[in-house]
N, C-alpha and C positions, 0 to 999 in steps of 0.2 A: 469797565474796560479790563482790570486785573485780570474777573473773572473770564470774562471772553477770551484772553489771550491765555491762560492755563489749560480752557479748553480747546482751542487750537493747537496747543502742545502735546495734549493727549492723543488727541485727531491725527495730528503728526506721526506721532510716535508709535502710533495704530497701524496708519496706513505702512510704516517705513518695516514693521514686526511682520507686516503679514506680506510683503513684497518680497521679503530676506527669504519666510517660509515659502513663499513660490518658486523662489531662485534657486532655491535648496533641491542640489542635485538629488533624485530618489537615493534610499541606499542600496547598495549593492552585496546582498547575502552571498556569504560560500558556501553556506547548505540550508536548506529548506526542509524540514523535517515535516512528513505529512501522516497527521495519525487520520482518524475518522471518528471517535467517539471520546469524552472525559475521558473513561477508564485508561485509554489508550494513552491519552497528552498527559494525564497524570504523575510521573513518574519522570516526564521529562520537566515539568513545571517545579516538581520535589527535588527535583534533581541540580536544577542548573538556574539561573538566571535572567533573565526577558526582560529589561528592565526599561525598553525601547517597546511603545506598543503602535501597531499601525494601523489603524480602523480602514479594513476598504470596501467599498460599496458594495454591494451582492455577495458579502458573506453569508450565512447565515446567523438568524439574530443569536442565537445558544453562544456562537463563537464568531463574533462577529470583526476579530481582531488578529494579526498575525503579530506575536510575539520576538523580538530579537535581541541577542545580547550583544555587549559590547565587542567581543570578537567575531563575529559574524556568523553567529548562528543562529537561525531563526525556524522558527515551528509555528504550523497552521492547525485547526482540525475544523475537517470538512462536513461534519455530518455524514451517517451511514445513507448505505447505497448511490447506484447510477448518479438519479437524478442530485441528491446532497454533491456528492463526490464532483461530478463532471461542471456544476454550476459554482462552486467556490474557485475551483482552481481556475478555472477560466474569470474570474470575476479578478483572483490575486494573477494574470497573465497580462489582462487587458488595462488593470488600474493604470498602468504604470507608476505605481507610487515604489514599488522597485523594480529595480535592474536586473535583470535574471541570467543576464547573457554570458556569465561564467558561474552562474549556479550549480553547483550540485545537489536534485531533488534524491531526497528517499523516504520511501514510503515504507512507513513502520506501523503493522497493526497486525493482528492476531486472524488466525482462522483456523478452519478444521484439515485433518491431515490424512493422510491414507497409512492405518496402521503399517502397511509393509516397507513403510517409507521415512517414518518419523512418531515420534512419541510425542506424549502431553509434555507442554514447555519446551518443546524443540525449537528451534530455527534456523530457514529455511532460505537462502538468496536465490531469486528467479532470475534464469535465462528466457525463460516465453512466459506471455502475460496471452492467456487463451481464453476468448471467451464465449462460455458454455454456453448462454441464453440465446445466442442467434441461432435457434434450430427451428425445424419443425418437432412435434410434438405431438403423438395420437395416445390419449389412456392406454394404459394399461391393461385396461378392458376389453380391450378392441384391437391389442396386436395382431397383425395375420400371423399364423405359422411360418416357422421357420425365422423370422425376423429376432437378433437379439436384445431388442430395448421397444420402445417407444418412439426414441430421437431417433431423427435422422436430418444430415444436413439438410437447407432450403436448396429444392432444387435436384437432390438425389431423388432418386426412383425406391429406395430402401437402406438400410443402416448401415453404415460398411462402404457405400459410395460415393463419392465425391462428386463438387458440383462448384460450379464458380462461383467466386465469394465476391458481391458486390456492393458489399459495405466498406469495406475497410481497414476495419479497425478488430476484427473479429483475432486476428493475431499479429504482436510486437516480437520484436529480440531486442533486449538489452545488450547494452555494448557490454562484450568479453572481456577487455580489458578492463572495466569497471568492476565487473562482475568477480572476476578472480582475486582483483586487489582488495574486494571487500571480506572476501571467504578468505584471504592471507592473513589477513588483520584480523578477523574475529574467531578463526576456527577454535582456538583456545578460548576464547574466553568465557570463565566458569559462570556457566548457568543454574540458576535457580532449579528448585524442584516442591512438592510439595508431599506430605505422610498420604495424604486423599488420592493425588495424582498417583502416587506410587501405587496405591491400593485398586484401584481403578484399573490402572494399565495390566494387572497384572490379571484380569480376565482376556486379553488376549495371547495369542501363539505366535504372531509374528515376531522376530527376533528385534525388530526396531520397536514395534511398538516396548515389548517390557522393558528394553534398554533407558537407560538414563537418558536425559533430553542429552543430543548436541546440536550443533553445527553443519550443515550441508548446503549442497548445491541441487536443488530440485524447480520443476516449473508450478505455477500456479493458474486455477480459472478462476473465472469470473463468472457470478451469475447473481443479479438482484435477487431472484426464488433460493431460497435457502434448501436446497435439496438435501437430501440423507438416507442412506441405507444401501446396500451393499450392489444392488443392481443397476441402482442411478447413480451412483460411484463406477462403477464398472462404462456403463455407456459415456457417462461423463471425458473418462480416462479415455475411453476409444477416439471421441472425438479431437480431443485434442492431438492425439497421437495424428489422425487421420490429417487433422489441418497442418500441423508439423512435418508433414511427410516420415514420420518415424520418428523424428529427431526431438520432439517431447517426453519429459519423465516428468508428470502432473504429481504432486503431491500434496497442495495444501489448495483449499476451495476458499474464497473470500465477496462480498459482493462489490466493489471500488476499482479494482485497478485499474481495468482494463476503459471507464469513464475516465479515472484520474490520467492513463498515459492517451487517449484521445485529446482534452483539454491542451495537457504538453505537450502534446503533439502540432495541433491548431495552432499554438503558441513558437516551437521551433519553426513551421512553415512561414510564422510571418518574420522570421528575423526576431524574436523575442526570445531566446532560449536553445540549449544546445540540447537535442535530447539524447548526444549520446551520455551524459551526465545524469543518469539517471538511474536507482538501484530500487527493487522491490524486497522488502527483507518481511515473511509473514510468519508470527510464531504459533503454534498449536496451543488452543484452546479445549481441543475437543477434537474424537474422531470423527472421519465423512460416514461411518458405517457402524453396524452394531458389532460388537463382540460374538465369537460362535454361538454362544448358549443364554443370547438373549436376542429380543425381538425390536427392529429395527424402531416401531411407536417406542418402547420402553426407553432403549437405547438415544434417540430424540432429546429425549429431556431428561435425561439424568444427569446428576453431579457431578462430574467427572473428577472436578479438584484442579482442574488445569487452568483455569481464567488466572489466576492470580501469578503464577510462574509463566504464561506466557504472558502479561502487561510489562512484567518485569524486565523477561527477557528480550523482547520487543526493542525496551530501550536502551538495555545494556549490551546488546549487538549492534545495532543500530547507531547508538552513541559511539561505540569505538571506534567506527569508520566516520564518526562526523567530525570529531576531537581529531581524527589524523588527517585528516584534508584541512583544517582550521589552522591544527598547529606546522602544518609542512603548507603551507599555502606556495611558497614559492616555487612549489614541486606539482604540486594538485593544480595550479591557476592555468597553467598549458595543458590540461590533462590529467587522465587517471595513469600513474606509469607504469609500467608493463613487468 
């Protein structure tokens, strides 16, 4: 009977622990740090503390967990591309194992940049998140005359024309007000650089590329195909421009965002999340295009020296705007202020 009745106290005391953790309101992050690869979550794992882990279902198994510290800030990573990108965050939208609905998301990860625009280890805050992969597509082989690319929208008659977009999702604008408060807070702060990067940069002629990394306000696409070289950089840019009605300046290429702000997006529509709370910050790894007096295969895969100053800078731009909405919460919980 002893023992019968110790195991009923067990029993008890089981079912009373796991009833508490049901009752147990989700928590409620003030920033949501979204990388996409190790390399990327690295620096913010080296950096800070996550000592809250939250396993939610349809992560991916590599990272199958969202990290948060004790002040409420917490970091995901998604796995590269669309399909990784779009199916985590929707997985950490719909768990409800947090509360998002005064979240601040930002998405921090590295991409390639348009020399005339930014340097190795720059970074880079998006106003429009554009994405490049909804087009038609004819080889290269096979341009007609006169045409200047390949792409052209779905639905245009030729490159340069416009055509109704019935997806969606193919362009975002981030809130301004987000946007600026994050480029106030970080324009200063000193970035990384590396001897290679410097060496590297210095086979271009644009004035940004050989300049030191900083700080700027530029737009970014989107595209799962990993394009590169100086003429599908150039179509690229048109497109975006074209969907923008002008009002795009494309400078850094990545494959995620534009999945990741869809997910938040699906997420805002149900009442799950605000998405004007939401910042793209991408730093340069590498350019979209090859240098004058090299050839765009070479240029592909060479060294650059820039992976390591943009993972860095990634999170130490990125961090300063997340530290400053943590530690002014009283100020950031209504808003990003103006």
């Amino acid at each position: 009977m002893l023992m019968r009745s110790r195991f009923m106290v067990v029993l008890l005391a089981a079912g009373l622990a796991w009833r508490a953790a049901a009752d147990e309101p989700p928590l409620a992050p003030k920033v949501l740090v979204i990388t996409m690869f190790a390399g990327e979550a690295k620096p913010w794992r080296d950096g800070g503390s996550f000592p809250r882990r939250i396993a939610v279902p349809g992560l991916t198994k590599a990272f199958p967990e969202v990290g948060c510290s004790d002040e409420g800030l917490c970091m995901t990573t998604t796995g590269m591309g669309y399909a990784n990108a779009a199916s985590s965050i929707a997985a950490i939208v719909l768990s409800r194992k947090l509360d998002l609905t005064k979240t601040y998301f930002i998405i921090a990860g590295i991409a390639g940049v348009a020399p005339a625009l930014g340097t190795l280890g720059s970074a880079h805050w998006a106003r429009y998140a554009v994405d490049g992969g909804l087009q038609n597509e004819i080889d290269a082989r096979e341009i007609p005359p006169g045409w200047s690319s390949g792409y052209l929208e779905i639905g245009a008659p030729a490159p340069g024309g416009k055509a109704e977009q019935h997806y969606g999702d193919q362009v975002y604008r981030l809130n301004e007000d987000l946007l600026q408060a994050a480029f106030r807070l970080t324009k200063d702060v000193e970035l990384v650089d590396s001897d290679a990067a410097k060496t590297y940069r210095a086979k271009y002629r644009d004035p940004a590329a050989i300049a030191p990394p900083q700080v700027s306000i530029c737009d970014t696409i989107s595209s799962d195909t990993w394009w590169f070289g100086d003429r599908l950089a150039e179509a690229m840019a048109a497109s975006a421009r074209l969907l923008t009605d002008g009002e795009a300046n494309p400078c850094t290429t990545q494959q995620e965002d534009n999945a990741t702000l869809t997910a938040l997006k699906r997420g805002a529509d149900a009442g799950l999340l605000d998405f004007n709370r939401i910042a793209i910050l991408r730093t340069a790894a590498d350019f979209d295009r090859e240098p004058p007096d090299e050839g765009a295969a070479e240029a592909l895969t060479a060294h650059t020296g820039g992976f390591l100053p943009s993972v860095a800078n990634a999170h130490r731009v990125a961090a300063k705007l997340a530290q400053a909405i943590v530690d002014d919460w009283a100020t950031w919980s209504t808003g990003p202020p103006k």
